[in-house]
Each structure stands twice: as structure tokens, then as C-alpha cells.
N, C-alpha and C positions, 0 to 999 in steps of 0.2 A: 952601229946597230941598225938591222932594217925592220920595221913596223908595215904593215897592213890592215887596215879597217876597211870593212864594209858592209852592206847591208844587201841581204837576198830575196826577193821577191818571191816567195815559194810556198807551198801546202794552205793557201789561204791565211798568211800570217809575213813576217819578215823575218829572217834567223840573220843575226849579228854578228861580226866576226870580228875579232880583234887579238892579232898574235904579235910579236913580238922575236926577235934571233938578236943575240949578238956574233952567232957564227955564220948562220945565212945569209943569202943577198935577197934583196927586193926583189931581185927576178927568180931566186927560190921562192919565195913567199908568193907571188904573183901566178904562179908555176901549182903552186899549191890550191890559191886559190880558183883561180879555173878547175883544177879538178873535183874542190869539192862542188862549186855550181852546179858542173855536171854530174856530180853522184845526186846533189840531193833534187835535181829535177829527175835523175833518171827513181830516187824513191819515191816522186813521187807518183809518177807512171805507174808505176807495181803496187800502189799501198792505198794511194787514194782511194776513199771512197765515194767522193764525187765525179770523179773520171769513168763515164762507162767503158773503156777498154783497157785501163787497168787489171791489171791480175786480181786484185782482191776484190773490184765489181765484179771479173764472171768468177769466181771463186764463190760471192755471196750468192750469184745468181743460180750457183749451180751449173756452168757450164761448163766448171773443170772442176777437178777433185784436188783437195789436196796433196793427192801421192804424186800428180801431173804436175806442181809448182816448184820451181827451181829452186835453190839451196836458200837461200835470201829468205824465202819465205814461211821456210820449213824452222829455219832458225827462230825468226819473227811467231810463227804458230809455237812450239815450244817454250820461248818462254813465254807467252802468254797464258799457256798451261800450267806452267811453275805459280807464276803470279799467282791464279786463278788459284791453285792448292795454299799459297800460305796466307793466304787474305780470309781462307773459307768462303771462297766465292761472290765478295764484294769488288773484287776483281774479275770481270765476266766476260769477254767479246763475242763470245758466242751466245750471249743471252739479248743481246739490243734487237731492234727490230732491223730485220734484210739481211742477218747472219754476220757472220764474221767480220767484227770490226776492230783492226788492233792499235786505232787510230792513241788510245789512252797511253802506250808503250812506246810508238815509235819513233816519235819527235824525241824523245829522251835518248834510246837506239841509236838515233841517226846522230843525232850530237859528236855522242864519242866519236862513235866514224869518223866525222870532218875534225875533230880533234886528233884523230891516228893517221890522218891525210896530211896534216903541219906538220905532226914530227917527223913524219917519216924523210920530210923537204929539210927540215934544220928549223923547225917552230921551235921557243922554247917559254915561252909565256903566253898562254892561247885561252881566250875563253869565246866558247860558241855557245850565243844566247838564240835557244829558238823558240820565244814565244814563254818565257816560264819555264824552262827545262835547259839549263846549262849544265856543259861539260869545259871542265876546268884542269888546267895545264900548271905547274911551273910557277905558281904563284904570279902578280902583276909587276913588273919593271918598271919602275916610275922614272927613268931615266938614269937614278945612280945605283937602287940597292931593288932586291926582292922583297915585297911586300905579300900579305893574303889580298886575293881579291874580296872588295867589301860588297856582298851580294844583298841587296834590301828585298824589305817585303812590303808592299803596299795595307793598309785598311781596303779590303774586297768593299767595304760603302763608300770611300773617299779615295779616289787614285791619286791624289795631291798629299796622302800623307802617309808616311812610312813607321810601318811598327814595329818593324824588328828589321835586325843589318845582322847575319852571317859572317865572317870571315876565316876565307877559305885556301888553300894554295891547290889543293888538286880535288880533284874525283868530281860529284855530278850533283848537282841542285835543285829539283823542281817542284813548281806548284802548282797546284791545282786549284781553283775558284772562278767565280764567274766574271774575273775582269775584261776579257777578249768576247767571250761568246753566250753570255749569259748566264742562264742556269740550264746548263743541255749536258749532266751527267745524271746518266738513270741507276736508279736501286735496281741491280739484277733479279733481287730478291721480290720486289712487288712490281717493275718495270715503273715506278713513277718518279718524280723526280729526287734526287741523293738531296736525306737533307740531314746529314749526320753534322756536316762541318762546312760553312763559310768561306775558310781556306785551310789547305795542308801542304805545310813546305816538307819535302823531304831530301835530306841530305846523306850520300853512301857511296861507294865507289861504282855502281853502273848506274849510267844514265835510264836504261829503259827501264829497269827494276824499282827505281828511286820515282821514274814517273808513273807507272803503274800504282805503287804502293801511293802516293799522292791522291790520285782518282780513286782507289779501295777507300782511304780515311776521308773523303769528299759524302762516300756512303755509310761509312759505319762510325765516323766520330771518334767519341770516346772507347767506345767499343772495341775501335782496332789497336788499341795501346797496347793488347795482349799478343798480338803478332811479334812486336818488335823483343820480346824473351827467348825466342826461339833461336838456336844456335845459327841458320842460316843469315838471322838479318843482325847477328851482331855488330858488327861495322855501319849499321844503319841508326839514322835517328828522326825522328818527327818535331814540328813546332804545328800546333794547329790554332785555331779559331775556330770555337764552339760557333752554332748557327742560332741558338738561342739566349745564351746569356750572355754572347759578344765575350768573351775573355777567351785566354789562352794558355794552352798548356802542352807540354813536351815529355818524350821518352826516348829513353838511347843515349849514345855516349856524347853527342854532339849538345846535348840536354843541360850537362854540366857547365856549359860556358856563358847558358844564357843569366 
């Protein structure tokens, strides 16, 4: 069996890597890992919005269009567009101040990526944590048998204590709250700050959709429960934390297990 962990210094945060082969060698795995470093440094090149020579700095700045941005981006722009229709526009990038920001989508995005970069080496138990937005492989190999990975959620007032543990063997996990970076997600609807929900775990087979929809229930709370009826996010489901009455509540299929 060859195993690699590590941890990546990127997008102002650290993305975690932990995979697992019993058909691969180390030096697949190693192999693998270089190349996602260099994907998710080269995402961040193109995506950042603190980088002024980034694609999506002059994108925002207006110094190129977006019919002038490469496939990557166009990708990245559409579904942010998707988001933005099933959310009813609590999903917004194009409404924050300095223009197009699809910074709420693409850490979830990129996940998969480095998660379809292991398999494609012989990964076969993979989970990439970046920051609150995991993409999940194969279940966890604890050495004899395959298990779900047990993915927790912190209390967004107390990071020392966990309110709820997921378990999961594949697809994509993220959250959204103010444990890393405060309270810096805006209502596109009044641009002040989202105060629908405290935290929003969302679990569904794409990383970038499952993060998006996390940051939309960040703004709309309870409110966004009715999203998750719609035949597109069937495979989806939410856990959230009210911002007011501190309790919590869930819709979707993932709902049934809590």
C-alpha cells in the first residue's frame, strides 16, 4: 500500500491532501502530487483576486473581456451562472464590489481537479481538504478495510467543538462560515453583510456547486431550503446553522441520516 499526505500553501489558506493506492507506488503518488501543486498554483494565477496580473484581476478591471479568457475560465464563468439561476441570485459574483469574483465556487472546482489528478496516477482513497470544501474519493483505508470518511463540522463560535460528523465515501463536502476569514460573505441582494446562516455544510457530487450553494444559504438561511426541491439539486443536501437562534436544520437526501 502507498499513502501520501501533505499540506499546500496556496490561495491564502492550506489545501490538505491525503490519498491512499494499494495498486500505485509512492512514486505514482509523488508523481501525482507535484502535479497537482502545480495545477493549484497555476489556479491560482488565473482566479485570484488578490493577484493583480491574474486573469480575473484584469477580467475585473476590465482589461480583457470575457470572450478573450481561456477555456478554464469560461468554464469557471458558466457555472457560476448556473449557481447564480438556482440560488435566485443569492449566489452572485458578479454583484460584489470590483466585478467578477468566483472566488465562492472555485476552491470546491479545484478540489475535484486534484482529486481526477490521483486517479488518474492509481489514487484510490483520496480526500482533498481545501479550507472547508472537500472532494472525496474511495472511501478511507484505514489500513485493513474501506471505511466512509468521517468529515466534522465545527460550532462557527467555538472551533474546539464539533456539531455534527458526516460520513462519506465519495463526492464533495463544503462549508461555508466565518471560521477562516470572518464575516466577509455579502447579500448580493442589499451588498451588506450575508446574515441568513452562521454555517452551511453542503454535501452533492460537484465540488464547485456544493461550494457555491454553501455561500447562497450563508445569505438566504432558511429561505434557500426551497432550492434544494428542484430536480437539478436532487443528489444534493444541506445541514445549516440558523444565525439567530443558533439551532440547526437540514434538507435533502443526506438529511435522512442525520
Amino acid at each position: 500500500m502507498a499513502q501520501k499526505q501533505a499540506e499546500i500553501e496556496v490561495w491564502g489558506t492550506v489545501v490538505f491532501v491525503d490519498v491512499n493506492s494499494q495498486t500505485a507506488s509512492i512514486s505514482d503518488l509523488e508523481e501525482a502530487l507535484s502535479e497537482v501543486r502545480a495545477h493549484v498554483t497555476h489556479i491560482d494565477e488565473v482566479f485570484s483576486t488578490y493577484k493583480p496580473d491574474s486573469v480575473v484581476s484584469k477580467l475585473r478591471r476590465q482589461e480583457i473581456s470575457i470572450e478573450q479568457c481561456g477555456a478554464e475560465v469560461h468554464d469557471v464563468w458558466n457555472r457560476c451562472a448556473y449557481a447564480r439561476d438556482l440560488t435566485d441570485g443569492a449566489f452572485d459574483p458578479w454583484s460584489v464590489a470590483g466585478g467578477f469574483d468566483p472566488s465562492g465556487l472555485v476552491k470546491g472546482w479545484a478540489a475535484d481537479q486534484c482529486a481526477r489528478i490521483f486517479i488518474s496516477h492509481g489514487g484510490e482513497n483520496i480526500q482533498i481538504n481545501a479550507a472547508g470544501d472537500l472532494s472525496l474519493r474511495g472511501g478511507y483505508f484505514d489500513g485493513s478495510e474501506v471505511k466512509p470518511w468521517a468529515i466534522g463540522v465545527v460550532n462557527p463560535d467555538n472551533k474546539e467543538e464539533l456539531v455534527q460528523v458526516f460520513n462519506l465515501r465519495e463526492g464533495a463536502i463544503a462549508t461555508s462560515g466565518s471560521y477562516e476569514r470572518g464575516a466577509h460573505i455579502h447579500d448580493p441582494h442589499t451588498g451588506l453583510i450575508a446574515i441568513g446562516a452562521k454555517s452551511a455544510t453542503v454535501i452533492g457530487p460537484d465540488g464547485g456547486l456544493a461550494d457555491a450553494l454553501a455561500t447562497a444559504l450563508m445569505v438566504e438561511g432558511r429561505d434557500g431550503a426551497g432550492w434544494f426541491t428542484r430536480p437539478e439539486l436532487a443528489a444534493y443536501s444541506a445541514w445549516v446553522i440558523d444565525r439567530h437562534e443558533s439551532v440547526a436544520w437540514s434538507v435533502g437526501p443526506e438529511s435522512l441520516k442525520l
